[in-house]
C-alpha positions as CSV (number, residue, x, y, z in Angstrom):
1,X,-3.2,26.3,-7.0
2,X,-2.3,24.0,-10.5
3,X,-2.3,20.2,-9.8
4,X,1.4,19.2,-9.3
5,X,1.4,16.6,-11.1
6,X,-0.8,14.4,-14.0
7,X,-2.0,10.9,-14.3
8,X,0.6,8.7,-15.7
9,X,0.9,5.3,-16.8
10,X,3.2,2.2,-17.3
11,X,3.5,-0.8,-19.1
12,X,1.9,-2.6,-16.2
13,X,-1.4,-0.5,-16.4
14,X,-0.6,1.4,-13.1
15,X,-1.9,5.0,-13.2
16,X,-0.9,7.7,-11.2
17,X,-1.7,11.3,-10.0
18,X,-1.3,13.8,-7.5
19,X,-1.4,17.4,-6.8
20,X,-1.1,19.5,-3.7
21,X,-3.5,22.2,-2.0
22,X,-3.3,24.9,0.0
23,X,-4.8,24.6,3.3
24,X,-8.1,25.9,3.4
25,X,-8.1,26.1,-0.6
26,X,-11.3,24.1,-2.3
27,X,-10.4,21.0,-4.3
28,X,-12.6,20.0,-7.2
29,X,-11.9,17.1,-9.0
30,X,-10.5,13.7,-7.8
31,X,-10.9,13.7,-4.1
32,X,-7.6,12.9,-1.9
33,X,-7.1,9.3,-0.3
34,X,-4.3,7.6,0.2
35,X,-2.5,4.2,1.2
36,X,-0.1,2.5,3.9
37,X,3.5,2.2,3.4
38,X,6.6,1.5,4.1
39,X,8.4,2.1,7.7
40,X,11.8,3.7,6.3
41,X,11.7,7.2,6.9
42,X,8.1,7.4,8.6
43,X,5.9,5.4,6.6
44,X,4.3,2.4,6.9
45,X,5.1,-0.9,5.6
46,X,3.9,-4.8,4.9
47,X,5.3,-7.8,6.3
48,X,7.5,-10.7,4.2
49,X,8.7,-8.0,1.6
50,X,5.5,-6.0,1.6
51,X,5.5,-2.4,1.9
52,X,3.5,0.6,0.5
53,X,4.2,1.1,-3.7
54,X,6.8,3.2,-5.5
55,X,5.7,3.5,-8.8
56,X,6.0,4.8,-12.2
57,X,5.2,8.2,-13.2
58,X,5.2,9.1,-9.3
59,X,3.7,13.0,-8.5
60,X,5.2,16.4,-7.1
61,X,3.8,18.2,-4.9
62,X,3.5,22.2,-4.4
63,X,6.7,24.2,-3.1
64,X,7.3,23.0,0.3
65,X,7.1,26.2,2.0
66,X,3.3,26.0,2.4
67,X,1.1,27.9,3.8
68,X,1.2,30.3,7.0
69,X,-2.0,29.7,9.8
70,X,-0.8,27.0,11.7
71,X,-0.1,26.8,15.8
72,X,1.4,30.2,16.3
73,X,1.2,31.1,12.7
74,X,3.7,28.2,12.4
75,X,3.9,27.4,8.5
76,X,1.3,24.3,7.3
77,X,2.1,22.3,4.6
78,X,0.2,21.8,1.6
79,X,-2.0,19.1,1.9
80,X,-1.4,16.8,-0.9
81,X,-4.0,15.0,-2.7
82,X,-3.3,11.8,-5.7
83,X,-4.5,8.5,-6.4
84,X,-2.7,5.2,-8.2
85,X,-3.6,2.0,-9.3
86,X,-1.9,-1.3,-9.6
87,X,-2.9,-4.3,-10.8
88,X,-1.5,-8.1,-10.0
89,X,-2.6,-11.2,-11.6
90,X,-2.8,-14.8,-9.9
91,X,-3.1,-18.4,-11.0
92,X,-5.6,-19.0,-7.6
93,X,-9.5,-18.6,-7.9
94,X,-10.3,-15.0,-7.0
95,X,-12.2,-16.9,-3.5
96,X,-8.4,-17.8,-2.7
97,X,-6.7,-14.4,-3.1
98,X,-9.9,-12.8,-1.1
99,X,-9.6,-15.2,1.8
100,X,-6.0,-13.7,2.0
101,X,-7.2,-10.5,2.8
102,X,-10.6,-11.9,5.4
103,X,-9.0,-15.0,6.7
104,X,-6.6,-13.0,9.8
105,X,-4.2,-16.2,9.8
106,X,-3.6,-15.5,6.5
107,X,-3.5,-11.6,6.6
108,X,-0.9,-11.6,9.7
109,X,1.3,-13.6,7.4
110,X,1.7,-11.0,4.5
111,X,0.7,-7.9,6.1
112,X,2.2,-6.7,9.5
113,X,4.3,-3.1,10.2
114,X,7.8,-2.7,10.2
115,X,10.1,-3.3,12.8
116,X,10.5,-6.2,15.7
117,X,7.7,-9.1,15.1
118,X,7.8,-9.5,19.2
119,X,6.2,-6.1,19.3
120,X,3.9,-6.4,16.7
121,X,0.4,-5.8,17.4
122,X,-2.3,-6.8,14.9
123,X,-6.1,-7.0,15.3
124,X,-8.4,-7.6,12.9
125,X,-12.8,-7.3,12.5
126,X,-13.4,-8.3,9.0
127,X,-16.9,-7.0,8.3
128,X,-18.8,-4.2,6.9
129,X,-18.3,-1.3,10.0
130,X,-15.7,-3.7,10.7
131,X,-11.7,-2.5,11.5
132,X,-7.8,-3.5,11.7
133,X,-5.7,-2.4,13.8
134,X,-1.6,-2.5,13.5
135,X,1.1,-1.5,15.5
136,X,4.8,-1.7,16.0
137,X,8.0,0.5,17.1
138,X,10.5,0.8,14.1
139,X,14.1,1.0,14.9
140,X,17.0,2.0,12.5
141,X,20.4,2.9,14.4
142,X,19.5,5.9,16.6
143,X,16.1,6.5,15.6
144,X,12.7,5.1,16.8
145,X,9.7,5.4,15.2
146,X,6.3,4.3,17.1
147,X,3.9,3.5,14.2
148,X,0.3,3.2,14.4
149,X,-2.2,1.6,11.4
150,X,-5.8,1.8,11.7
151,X,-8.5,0.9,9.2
152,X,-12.4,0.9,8.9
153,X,-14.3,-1.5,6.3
154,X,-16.6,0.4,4.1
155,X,-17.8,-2.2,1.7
156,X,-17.3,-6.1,1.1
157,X,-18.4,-8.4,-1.9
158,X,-17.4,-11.5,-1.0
159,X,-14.9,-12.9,-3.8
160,X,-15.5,-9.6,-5.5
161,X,-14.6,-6.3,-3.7
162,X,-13.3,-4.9,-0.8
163,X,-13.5,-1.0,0.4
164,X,-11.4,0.4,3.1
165,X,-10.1,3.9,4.6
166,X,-7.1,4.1,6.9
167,X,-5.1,6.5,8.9
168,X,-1.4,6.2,9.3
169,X,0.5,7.7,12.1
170,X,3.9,7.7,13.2
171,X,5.1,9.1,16.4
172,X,1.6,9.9,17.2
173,X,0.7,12.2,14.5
174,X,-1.6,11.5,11.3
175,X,0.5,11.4,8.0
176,X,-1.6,10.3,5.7
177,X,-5.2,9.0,5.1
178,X,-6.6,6.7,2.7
179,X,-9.4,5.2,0.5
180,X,-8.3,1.5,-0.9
181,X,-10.3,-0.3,-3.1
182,X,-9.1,-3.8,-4.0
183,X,-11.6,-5.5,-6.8
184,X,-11.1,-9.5,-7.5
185,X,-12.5,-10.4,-11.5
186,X,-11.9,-14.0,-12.7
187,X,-9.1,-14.5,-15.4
188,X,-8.4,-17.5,-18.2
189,X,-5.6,-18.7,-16.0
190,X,-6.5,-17.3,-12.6
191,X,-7.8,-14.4,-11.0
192,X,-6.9,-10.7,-11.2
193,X,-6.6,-8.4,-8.5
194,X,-6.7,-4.6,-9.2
195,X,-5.5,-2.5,-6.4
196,X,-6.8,1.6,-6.7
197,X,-5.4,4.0,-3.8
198,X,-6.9,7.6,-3.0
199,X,-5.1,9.7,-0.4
200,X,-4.8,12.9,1.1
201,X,-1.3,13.5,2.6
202,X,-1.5,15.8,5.7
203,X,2.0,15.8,6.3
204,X,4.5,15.2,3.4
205,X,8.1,15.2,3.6
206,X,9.9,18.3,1.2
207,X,7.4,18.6,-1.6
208,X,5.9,15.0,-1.6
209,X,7.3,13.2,-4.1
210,X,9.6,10.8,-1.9
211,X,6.5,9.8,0.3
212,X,4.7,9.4,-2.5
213,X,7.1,7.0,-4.1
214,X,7.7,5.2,-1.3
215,X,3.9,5.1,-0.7
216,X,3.3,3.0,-4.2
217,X,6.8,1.0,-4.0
218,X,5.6,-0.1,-0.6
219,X,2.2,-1.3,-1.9
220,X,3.6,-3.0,-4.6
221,X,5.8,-5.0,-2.3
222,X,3.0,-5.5,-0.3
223,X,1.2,-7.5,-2.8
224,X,4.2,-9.7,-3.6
225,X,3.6,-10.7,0.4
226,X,0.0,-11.5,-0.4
227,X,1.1,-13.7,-4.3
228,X,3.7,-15.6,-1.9
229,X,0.6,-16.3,0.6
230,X,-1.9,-17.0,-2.0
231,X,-0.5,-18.0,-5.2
232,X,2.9,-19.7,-3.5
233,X,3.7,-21.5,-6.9
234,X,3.3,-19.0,-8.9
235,X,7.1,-17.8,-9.1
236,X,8.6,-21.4,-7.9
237,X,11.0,-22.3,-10.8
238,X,10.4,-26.0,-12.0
239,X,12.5,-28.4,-10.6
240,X,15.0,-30.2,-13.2
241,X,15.5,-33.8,-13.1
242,X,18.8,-35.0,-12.9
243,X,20.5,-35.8,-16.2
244,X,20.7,-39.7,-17.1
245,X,23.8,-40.7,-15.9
246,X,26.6,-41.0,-18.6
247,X,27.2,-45.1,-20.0
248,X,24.0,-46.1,-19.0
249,X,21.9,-44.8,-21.9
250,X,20.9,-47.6,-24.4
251,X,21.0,-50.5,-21.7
């Protein structure tokens, strides 16, 4: 099967790219991974604004009639495989935009799943071999939506890089999995943070393309969480003194 969609790129430097395979079908080429999003319509999403990225370009999947071999020859979908990149600059030392991420204080403030914060669950092992572990129950009107985030640490430079997979799951079944890599480099007037997602979606909604916009609007959102954390000054507008009042300049 043709990749359903090619890299793109905006003004910002995000890249983007997905394609969808038929079960059992080998992929060559950039392998699948994927990231944690926004809690709308079944995805995951970050705390204080933060969810998982919409983005430009975005990717299509493969016809959503997929493929037949499932549970009683039930129709599978095609699994869908893309990656994206963002990138986010900060006017904090990359050692204070890491200890956002390591420092679980800090992390609970920026990244949580949707829904009621009194039924929020959050753990966190920040090491090498090291997890996190998120839950909550996501109401909207009539539905309910029991969402489950769970993560495994791969690699860790301290100040430097950080390498994680995760699984998302709503309603007990796996949606998506990922591969995030999130690199720190100094910067003239800060720090930069580049943020590189690789996923494999097991489960997509039609032919893709809404999860996977969600999935990178959601992430993007979900570093504005971490900039207010981090960097709190870096969008507080200056404050104005007050004018001199009027017949008292000159004295």
């Amino acid at each position: 099967m043709d990749a359903a969609g090619r890299a793109t790129q905006s003004e910002s430097g995000e890249t983007g790219q997905a394609r969808a395979v038929e079960p059992g079908q080998a992929v060559t080429g950039e392998p699948g991974q994927a990231a944690a999003a926004e809690a709308g319509s079944a995805h995951l999403t970050g705390a204080g604004g933060a969810a998982h990225p919409t983005g430009a370009g975005g990717a299509e999947a493969a016809g959503a009639g997929g493929a037949t071999g499932g549970p009683a020859g039930h129709a599978v979908p095609p699994v869908l495989h893309g990656s994206f990149s963002l990138g986010r600059d900060f006017t904090v030392p990359r050692a204070q935009v890491f200890r956002g991420f390591a420092d679980p204080a800090l992390r609970r403030r920026w990244f949580r799943l949707p829904g009621s914060s009194a039924r929020a669950e959050h753990e966190l092992d920040f090491r090498v071999g090291g997890g996190e572990t998120a839950r909550n129950v996501f109401v909207s009107g009539e539905t309910e939506e029991r969402l489950a985030y769970r993560s495994r640490f791969l690699d860790i430079v301290p100040d430097t890089r950080i390498v994680h997979v995760y699984e998302a799951e709503v309603d007990g079944r796996r949606r998506w999995i990922s591969l995030v890599t999130v690199d720190l480099a100094d910067e003239a007037a800060g720090s930069r943070l580049t943020w590189t997602e690789q996923y494999t979606w097991l489960v997509p909604t039609g032919d893709g393309s809404q999860d996977l916009d969600h999935l990178r609007g959601g992430t993007r959102l979900l570093l504005n969480g971490l900039t207010t954390v981090v960097d709190p000054d870096r969008y507080r507008v200056p404050r104005r003194e007050p004018a001199p009042a009027a017949g008292r300049q000159g004295r």
